[in-house]
N, C-alpha and C positions, 0 to 999 in steps of 0.2 A: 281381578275378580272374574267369575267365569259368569258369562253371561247367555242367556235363553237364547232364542229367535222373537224376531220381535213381531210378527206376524202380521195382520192387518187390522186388528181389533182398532178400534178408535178412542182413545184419549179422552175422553169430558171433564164435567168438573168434578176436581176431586177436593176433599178436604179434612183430613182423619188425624188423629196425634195431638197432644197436646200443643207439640212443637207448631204443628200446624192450623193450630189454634188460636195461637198467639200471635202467628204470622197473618191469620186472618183478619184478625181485630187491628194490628196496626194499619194493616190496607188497607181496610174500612176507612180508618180514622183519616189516610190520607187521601182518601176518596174524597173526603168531605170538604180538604182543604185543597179538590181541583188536581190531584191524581187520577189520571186517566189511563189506565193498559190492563196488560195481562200476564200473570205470574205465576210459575210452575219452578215446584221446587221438587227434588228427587233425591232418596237414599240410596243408591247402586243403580236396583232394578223400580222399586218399588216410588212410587209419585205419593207423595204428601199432600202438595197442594197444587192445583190445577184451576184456576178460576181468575176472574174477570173482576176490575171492579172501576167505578165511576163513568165516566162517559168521554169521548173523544171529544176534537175542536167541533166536529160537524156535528156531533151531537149522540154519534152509535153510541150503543151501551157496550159494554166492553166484558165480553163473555171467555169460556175458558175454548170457545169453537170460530173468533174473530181473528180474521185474517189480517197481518200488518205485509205493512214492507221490510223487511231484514235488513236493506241497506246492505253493508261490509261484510254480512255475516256468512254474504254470498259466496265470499272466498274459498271459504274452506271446501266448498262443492267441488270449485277450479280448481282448485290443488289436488285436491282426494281424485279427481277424473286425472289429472294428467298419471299423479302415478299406478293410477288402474291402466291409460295405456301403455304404459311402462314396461306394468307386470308382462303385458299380455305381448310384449315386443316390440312395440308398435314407434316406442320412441325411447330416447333417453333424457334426462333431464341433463346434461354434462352439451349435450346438442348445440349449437351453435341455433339463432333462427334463421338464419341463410339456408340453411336445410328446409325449410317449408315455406318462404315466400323468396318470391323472387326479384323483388323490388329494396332490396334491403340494403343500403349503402356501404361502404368499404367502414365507417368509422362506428356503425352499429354493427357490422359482421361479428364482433367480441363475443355481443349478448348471446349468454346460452338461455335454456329454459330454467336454470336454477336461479339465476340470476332475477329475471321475473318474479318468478315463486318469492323471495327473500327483498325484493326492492332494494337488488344491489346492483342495476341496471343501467341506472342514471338517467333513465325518465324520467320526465316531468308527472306530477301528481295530477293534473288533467291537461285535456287539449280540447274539452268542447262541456258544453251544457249536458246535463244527462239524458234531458228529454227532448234534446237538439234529433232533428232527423241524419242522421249519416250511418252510409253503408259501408260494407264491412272496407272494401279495399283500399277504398278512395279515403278511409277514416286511416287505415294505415299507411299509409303511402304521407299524410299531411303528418302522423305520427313521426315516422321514421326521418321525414325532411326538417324536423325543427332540434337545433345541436342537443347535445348532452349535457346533464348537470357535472357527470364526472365520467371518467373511466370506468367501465362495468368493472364490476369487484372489489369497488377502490373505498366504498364509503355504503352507508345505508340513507334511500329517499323513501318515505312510501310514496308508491306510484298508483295510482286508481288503471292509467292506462296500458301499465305494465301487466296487471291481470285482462284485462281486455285483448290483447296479442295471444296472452294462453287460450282465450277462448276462443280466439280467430284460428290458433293453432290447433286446438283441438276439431275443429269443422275441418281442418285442413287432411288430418289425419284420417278423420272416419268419414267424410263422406256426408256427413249428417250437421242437421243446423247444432250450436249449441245444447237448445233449449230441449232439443227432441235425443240426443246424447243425452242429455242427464235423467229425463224422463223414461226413459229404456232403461237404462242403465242403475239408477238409484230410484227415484220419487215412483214407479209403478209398481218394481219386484217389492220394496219395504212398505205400500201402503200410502204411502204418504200423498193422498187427494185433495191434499190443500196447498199443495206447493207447487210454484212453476211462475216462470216471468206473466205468464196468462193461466186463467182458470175458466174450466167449462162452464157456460153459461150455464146450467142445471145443478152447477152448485151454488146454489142459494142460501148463500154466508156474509155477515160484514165483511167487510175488505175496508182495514186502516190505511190510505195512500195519500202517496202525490196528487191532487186534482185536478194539475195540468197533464195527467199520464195516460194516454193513449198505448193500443197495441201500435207498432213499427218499428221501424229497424234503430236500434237506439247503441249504435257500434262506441259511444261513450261511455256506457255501461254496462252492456253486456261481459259477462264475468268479473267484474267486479262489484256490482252490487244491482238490487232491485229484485231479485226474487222476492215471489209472496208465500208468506207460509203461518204457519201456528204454531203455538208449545206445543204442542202434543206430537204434531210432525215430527218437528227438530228434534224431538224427547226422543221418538223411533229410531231416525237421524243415529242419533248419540249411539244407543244400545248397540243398532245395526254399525257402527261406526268401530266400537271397542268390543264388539261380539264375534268379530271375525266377518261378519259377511257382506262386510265391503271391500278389504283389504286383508291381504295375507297379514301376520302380526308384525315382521320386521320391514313392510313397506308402511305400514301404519306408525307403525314410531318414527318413522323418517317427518312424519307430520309433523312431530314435538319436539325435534331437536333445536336448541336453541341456534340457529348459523350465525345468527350476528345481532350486536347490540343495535335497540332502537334508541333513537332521541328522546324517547318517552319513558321516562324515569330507571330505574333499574333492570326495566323490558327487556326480552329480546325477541326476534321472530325468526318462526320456523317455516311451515310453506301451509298459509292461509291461517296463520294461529300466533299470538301473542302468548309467551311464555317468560311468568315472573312468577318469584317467591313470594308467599306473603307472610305477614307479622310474626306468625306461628312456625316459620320456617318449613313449609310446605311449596308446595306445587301448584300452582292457576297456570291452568291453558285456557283461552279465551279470546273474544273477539267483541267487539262493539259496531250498530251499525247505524247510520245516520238517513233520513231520508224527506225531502222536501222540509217544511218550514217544522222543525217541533215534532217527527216521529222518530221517535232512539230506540235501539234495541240492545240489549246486550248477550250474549252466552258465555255464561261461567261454569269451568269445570274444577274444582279443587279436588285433583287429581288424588291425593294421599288421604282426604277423607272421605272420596268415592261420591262429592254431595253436587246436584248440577243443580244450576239457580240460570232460569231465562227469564228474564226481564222485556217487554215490550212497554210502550209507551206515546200517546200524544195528550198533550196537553197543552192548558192555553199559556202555561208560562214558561220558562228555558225547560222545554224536554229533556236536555243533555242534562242538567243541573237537576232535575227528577230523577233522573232515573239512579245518577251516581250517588245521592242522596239516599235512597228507593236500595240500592244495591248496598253501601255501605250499612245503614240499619240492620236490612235483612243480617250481613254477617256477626254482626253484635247480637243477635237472637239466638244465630242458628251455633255460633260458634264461643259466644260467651265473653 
């Protein structure tokens, strides 16, 4: 589908359509039964439902303009930036990471950056606390010193710290912290003022987080999850994402290729995206993202009927188990 510019207009609540009607009242309903987040659903270009409902653990009210933490859903930022520096020359993903650090042992020399990307790497799925203090080098160097799960290429792990190397690599590349690359680069040109690992104190918005979460150097997490953001952002995100002007078209599809089966049911993962079939014999690209005790996020793109569904969430009971809940329903509505 050929899509606008997505400009800087700002996102609020929206809520129009019958379909969006219905979807309302059920959120209501599970408001009442201690559903806590925020849900934005989209036809192509066009936003349906955009709004808030119940109240968080701490107590926020949960509008269609409150900030969560994304969690996992960070990913796709790392990936979409590495093959931006791709385009522009700057690296290959085929690369070895002995080309960018120079601490890297003879039995990790293997890993490329594709390998990363796809969690075919045979790192381990962490190495530290998220909101443990460690800096970038000394947090790789403790990385690269502990063995492998397998042979890079040989098997799929998801790795949390695997995407954390692409971000150290990508500061390697340009010169530039992570945080202030992706801000340059995507969150200022598309608008997007409610996303970023920090937000300016003069924007005077809930923020659903961690409570133990301090600004510092958090080399556990960075690039693999913890950005804060809103539907509405991520909405921009999307358009800007499949609209061309983030990626030329055929480095953008390199995002959706399936490379290899996950462990997670009939899944597979492409670089920062989970890609399954579902019921209907369509297309879900997607990502789920987890963060401190009970905040889940999800993004769903049901690629063939063009429909996005972001799911955010805390609540005081299994968050994960809300939200896939919360997600499932939605598609029994939307899809029949």
């Amino acid at each position: 589908m050929s899509r606008g510019k997505t400009g800087k207009r700002e996102i609020g609540e929206v809520c129009k359509g019958p379909l969006a009607s219905k979807i309302d009242l059920f959120l209501t309903d599970m408001a009442r039964n201690g559903f806590g987040g925020t849900v934005l659903i989209a036809e192509g270009d066009d936003v349906v439902l955009n709004k808030g409902f119940g109240l968080s653990r701490e107590g926020i009210r949960c509008t269609a303009s409150t900030v969560f933490d994304i969690g996992s859903i960070t990913k796709q930022f790392t990936a979409t930036a590495i093959l931006r520096l791709e385009e522009e020359g700057l690296l290959s993903v085929n690369d070895s990471i002995k080309n960018y650090f120079d601490y890297v042992p003879e039995d990790k020399a293997r890993i490329t950056i594709h390998h990363l990307l796809t969690h075919t790497a045979g790192l381990l799925h962490s190495y530290g606390e998220d909101y443990e203090i460690a800096f970038r080098d000394e947090t790789l160097k403790k990385m690269f010193e502990r063995p492998l799960k397998f042979q890079p290429g040989t098997a799929y792990s998801y790795s949390n710290g695997g995407y954390s190397v692409l971000a150290a690599l990508i500061e390697r590349v340009t010169g530039r912290s992570f945080e202030e690359y992706l801000r340059s680069t995507f969150f200022d040109p598309l608008g997007m003022r409610y996303t970023g690992y920090s937000l300016p104190e003069q924007l005077e918005v809930p923020v659903v987080m961690d409570k133990s979460r301090k600004d510092g150097p958090y080399w556990y997490l960075y690039g693999n999850g913890g950005l804060l953001s809103t539907t509405g952002d991520l909405f921009k995100w999307h358009l800007a994402l499949h609209g061309g002007e983030v990626l030329p078209e055929l480095q953008k599809k390199r995002l959706f290729i399936p490379y290899v089966k996950t462990d997670e049911g009939t899944s597979f993962y492409g670089y920062g995206w989970f890609i399954d079939m579902t019921s209907r014999g369509t297309t879900l690209i997607s990502h789920s993202g987890e963060s401190g005790e009970g905040i889940n996020s999800d993004f769903l793109y049901y690629k063939d009927e063009d429909i996005l569904m972001i799911i955010f969430s805390d609540v005081r009971l299994n968050s994960k188990i809300a939200v896939d809940v919360v997600e499932e329903l939605l598609e029994e509505i939307i899809f029949g």
